[in-house]
N, C-alpha and C positions, 0 to 999 in steps of 0.2 A: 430502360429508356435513356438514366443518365450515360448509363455506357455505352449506347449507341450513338449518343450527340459526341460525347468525350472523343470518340474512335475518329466522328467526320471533324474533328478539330484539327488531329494529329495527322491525319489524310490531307485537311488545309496548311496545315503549317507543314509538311512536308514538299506539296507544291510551292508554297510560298522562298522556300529554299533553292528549290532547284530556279522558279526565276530568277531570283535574286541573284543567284552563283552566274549566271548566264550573264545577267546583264552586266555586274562587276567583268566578266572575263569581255563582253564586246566595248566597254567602255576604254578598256586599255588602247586599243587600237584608236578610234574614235580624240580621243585627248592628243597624241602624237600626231595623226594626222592633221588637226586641229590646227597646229603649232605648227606645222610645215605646211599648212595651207596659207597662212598670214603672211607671205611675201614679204618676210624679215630682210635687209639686206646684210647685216651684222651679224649673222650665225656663223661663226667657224666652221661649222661642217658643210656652209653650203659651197663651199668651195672646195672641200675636200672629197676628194675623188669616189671616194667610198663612204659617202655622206647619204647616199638617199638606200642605198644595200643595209646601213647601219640601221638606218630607224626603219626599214622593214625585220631585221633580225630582231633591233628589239621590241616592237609589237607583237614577234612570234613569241621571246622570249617571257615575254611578261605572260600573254596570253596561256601558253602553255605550264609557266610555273603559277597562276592562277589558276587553271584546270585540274593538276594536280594536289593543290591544296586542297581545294573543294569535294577533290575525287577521294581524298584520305579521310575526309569529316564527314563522309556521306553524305553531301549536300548535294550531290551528281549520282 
């Protein structure tokens, strides 16, 4: 009996992982976008031409070296 509650623990806390890993990797995106949604006038990038292609590369970049962290620790 203990061992069958012990099993749906490690089955909980395995799911508990995998959202957790998820919701850190949509959060990345979420916070940038956040910051470029505030209608700053005073951002240096927003006037550089290659300012809005950057903060989409790096929401990929974050998101992605997130994914892979996760994907190495077996949390994905």
């Amino acid at each position: 009996m203990i061992a069958h509650i012990s099993a749906g623990q490690v089955h909980l806390n395995d799911d508990f992982k995998k959202i957790s890993a998820w919701a850190a990797i949509l959060f990345a995106p979420t916070l940038v976008g956040t910051i470029y949604g505030m209608n700053f006038e005073e951002m240096p990038e927003l006037r550089w031409a290659l300012g809005y292609p950057f903060a989409v590369a790096l929401m990929g970049a974050v998101c992605l070296s997130l994914y892979l962290i996760f994907k190495r620790r077996n949390w994905l």
